[in-house]
N, C-alpha and C positions, 0 to 999 in steps of 0.2 A: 094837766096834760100839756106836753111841750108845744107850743105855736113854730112849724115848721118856717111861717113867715119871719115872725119877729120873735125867735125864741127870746128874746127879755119879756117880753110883754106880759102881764101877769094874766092869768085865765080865768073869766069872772066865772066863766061854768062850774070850772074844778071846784071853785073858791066855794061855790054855791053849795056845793056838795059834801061840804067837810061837818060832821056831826063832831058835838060837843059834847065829850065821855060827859056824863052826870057825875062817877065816880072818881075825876079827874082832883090832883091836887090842885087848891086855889093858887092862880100867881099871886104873890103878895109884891107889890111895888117896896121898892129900898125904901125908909124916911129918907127925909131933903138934908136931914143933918149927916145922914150916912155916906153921903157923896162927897160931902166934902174931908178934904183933909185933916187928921188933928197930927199932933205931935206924939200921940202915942201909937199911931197905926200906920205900919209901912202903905204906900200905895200900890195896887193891885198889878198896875204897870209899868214899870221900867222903861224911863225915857230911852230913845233910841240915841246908842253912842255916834260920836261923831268922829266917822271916818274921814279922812283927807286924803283920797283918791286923787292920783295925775293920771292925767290922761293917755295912751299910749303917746309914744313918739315910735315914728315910722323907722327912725335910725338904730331904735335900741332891737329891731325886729331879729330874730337870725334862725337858720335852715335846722339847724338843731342847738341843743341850751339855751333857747331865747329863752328872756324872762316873761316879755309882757303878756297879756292876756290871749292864749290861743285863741278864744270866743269870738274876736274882736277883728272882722275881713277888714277894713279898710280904715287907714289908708294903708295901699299896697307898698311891700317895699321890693316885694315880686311880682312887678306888672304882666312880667310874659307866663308866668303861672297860671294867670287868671287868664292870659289868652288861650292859653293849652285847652286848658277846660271849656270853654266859648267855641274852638277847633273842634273840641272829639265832639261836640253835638254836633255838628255838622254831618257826620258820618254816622246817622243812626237807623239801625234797622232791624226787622228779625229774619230769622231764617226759612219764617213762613211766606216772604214776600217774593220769595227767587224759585222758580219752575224746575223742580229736577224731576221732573216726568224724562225726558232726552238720559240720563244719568242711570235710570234703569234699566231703560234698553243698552244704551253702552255696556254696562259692567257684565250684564248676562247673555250679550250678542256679539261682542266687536272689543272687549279687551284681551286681549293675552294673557295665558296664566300668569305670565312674568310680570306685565299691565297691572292685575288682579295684585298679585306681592305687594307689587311697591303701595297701590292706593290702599289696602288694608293696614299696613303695618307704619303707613305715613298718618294717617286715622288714628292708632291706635296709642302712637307716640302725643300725638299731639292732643288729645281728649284728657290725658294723664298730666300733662307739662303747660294748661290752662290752667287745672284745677290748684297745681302746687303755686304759677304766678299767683293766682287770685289768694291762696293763704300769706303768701310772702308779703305783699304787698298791704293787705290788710291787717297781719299778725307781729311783720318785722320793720314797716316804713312806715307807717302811714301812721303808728302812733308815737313815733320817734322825731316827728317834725312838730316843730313847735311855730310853724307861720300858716296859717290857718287857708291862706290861697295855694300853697300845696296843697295839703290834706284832701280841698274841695275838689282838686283834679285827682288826688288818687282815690276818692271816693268815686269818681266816676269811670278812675282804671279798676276796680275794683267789680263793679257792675261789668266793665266790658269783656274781664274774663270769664263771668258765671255766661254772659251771655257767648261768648265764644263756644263754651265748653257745651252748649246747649245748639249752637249750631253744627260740631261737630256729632252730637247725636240724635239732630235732626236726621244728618246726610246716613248714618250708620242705619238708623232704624227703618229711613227711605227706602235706602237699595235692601232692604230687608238681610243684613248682615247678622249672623250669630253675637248678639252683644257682649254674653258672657264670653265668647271666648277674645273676642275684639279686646273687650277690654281687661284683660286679666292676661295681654301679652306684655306687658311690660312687667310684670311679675315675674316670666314663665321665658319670656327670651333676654337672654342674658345680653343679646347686642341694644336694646332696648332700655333694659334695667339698668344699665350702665352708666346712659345718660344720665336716668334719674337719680340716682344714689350720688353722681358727681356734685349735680344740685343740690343735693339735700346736705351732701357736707358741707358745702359752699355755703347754704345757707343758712343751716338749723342752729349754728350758734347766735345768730340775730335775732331767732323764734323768740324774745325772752323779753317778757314785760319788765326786768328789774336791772336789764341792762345798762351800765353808768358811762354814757357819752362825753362826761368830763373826762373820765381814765383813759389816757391817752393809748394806750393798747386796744382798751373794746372799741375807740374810735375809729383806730386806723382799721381795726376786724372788719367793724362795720361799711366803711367808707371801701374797703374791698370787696365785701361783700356786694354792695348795690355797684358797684365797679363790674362785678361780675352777671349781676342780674342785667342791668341795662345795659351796658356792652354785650355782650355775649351771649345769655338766656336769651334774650328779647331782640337784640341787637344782631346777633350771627345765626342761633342756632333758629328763632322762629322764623327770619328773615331768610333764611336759604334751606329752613323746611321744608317752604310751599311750595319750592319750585318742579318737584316730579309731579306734582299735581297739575303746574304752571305750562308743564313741559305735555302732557296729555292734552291740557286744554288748546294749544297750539295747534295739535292737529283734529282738531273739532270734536274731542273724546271729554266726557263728564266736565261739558261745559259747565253746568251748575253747581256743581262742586267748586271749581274753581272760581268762579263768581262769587262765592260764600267766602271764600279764601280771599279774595282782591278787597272784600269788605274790612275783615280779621287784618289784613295786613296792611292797611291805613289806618288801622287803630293802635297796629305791633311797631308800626313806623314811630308815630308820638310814642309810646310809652318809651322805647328805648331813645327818644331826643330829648325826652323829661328826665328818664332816669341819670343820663350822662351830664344835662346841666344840672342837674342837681347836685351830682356826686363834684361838678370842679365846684360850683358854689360850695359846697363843705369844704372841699381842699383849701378853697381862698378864704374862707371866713377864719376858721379854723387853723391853718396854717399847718395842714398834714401833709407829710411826706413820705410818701410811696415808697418801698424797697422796686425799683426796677427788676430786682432777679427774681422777686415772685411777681411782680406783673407779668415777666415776660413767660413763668411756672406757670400763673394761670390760664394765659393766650395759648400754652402748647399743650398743657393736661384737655383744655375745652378741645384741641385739635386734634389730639390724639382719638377722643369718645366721639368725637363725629366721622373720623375712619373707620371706625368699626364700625357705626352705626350705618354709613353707608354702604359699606360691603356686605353688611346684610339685606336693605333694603333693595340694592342694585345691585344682587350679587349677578345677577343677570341683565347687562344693557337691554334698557328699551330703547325705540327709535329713535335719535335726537337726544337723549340722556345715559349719560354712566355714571359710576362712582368716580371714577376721573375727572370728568364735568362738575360732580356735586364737593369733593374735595379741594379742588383749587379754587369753586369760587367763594370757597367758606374762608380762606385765607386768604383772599382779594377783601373779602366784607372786614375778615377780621382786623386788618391794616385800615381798614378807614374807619373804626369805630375805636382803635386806639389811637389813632389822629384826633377823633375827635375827644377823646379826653385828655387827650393831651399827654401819651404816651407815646414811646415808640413803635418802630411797627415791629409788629412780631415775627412779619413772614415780609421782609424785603426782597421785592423783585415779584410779587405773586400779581398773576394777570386775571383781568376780568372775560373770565372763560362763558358765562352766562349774558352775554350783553343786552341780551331780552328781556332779565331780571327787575330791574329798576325798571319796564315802562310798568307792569304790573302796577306798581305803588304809585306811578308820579302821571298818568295819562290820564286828560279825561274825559271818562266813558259816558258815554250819551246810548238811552237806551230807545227801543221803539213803544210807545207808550202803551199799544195794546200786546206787547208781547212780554212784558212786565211795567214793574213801575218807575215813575221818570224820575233818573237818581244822576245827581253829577258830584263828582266826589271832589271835592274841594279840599280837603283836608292832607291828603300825601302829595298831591300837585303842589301844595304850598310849602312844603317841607323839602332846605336843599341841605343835601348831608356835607355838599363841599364843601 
């Protein structure tokens, strides 16, 4: 019986207790000659070969084709990797810890049917477009990196979208919304499904365990690809998602919802500042070069499916919010997130029509300890996109 104290410890009870078959064959001990070696008899064991392992070198390390040993964290040759990952525990939480009792009174007393549109169908977008990040990242990146202090942080981007995905169906199952039909509108409304299929072209040729990163074509695929995930999926489109949510909670409507979102979007901050350093680290390692005319295809096709998506979502202003509001400040974000990869802008001259947008991610919020729990968010406060 195993000793929970000292599971080595041998157990003189059990020991005590073992009967000795009568019917048992006798052990017969080797002779002393049989042990040893003669010249006619191979020995039983096979000396172990002798391999001449070196040791990593930190310099041979690289973002993708490295050689050395994935296995092997330290020493780092991507120190701020390892601080990403050290960052996003900083912002850990569940969606059990934040009060939306206030969230159901609102929705069935005090929103607007038009209110009602936008928080369903912003819900519904966004429950769909966690689940595809969290494959993406774990089916198309995260085994294509060969330095093992990434990997550790997208393992933990990995966890933060099942856990998104799981706060979003908190708040849905809360305000006691029809699930089946909540989530089976991105199927069913074509301004919705839109987005997703954009995605999914964008990125289902990366889906592919046998993808060859030498072949300088599937590299440059690729390196557009996460160009496109961390710029733009994560970068524009979840970044200026929240904001009719953002936009309700201002005037003191499904505060807790939106507090659920302020969490999700210090998390959506880092992923898309990992995904963009990562992508120029490929570019410099690697030494790829971007065709401009489909970067600039990409920045306008992702602008185009956010117009429609917003004309549906807001095809009727609410207080303080329109699709006019939500379309120009997608192409304010989208000019600083090709800045920050080191592109052009796509939409020169676009002004920051939301200027309340960034304190969402960058303030921080200090809560009243019995009215939840004491959370100070450190993680998007630290993060300057400039």
């Amino acid at each position: 019986m195993l000793n929970w104290d000292d599971p080595f410890a041998t157990s003189t009870s059990a020991a005590a207790k073992v009967d000795v078959q009568q019917d048992a064959a006798p052990i017969v001990e080797p002779a002393a000659n049989e042990l040893t070696s003669s010249p006619n008899k191979k020995a039983d064991v096979e000396p172990l070969p002798v391999v001449n392992i070196a040791p990593v070198n930190v310099e041979d390390k690289r973002v993708v084709n490295g050689m050395t040993d994935v296995n092997q964290l330290a020493p780092f040759k991507y120190p701020w990797a390892w601080e990403y990952f050290l960052n996003a525990n900083k912002n850990h939480w569940t969606p059990l810890d934040i009060n939306m009792t206030s969230d159901i009174h609102d929705f069935n007393h005090k929103l607007t049917l038009e209110e009602k549109h936008v928080y369903t169908n912003v819900m519904s977008y966004l429950t769909t477009s966690d689940i595809l990040a969290m494959r993406n990242i774990g089916l198309a990146v995260m085994e294509k990196m060969t330095a093992p202090e990434l990997q550790i942080y997208q393992a933990r981007q990995v966890y933060e979208e099942a856990l998104h995905t799981w706060t979003y169906q908190h708040c849905i199952e809360t305000i006691g919304l029809d699930q089946s039909e909540i989530y089976n509108r991105y199927r069913v409304v074509p301004e919705i499904n839109q987005k997703i299929q954009l995605a999914n072209r964008r990125l289902d040729s990366i889906l592919r365990s046998d993808i060859d990163l030498r072949d300088r074509d599937e590299l440059e695929n690729f390196v557009m690809a996460y160009a496109f995930f961390g710029g733009i999926f994560e970068g524009c489109w979840f970044y200026n998602g929240f904001s009719p949510i953002f936009a309700l909670q201002r005037r003191g409507l499904m505060k807790g919802t939106a507090e659920q979102l302020q969490y999700i979007m210090r998390d959506e901050v880092l992923h898309a500042s990992f995904g963009i350093r990562v992508v120029k680290q490929i570019i410099k390692e690697e030494n790829v070069v971007l065709d401009p005319v489909k970067v600039q295809e990409m920045f306008e096709e992702a602008y185009e499916a956010e117009k429609i998506y917003a004309g549906y979502i807001l095809r009727d202003p609410i207080l303080g919010y329109s699709k006019e509001d939500h379309v120009a400040q997608f192409r304010f974000i989208a000019n600083r997130r090709a800045k920050q990869l080191g592109f052009a802008e796509p939409f020169p001259g676009a002004e920051n029509t939301l200027t309340w947008l960034d304190e969402q991610a960058n303030m921080r919020k200090e809560k009243n300890f019995f009215e939840t729990k004491v959370t100070e968010y450190q993680t998007g406060g630290a993060l300057k996109w400039d």
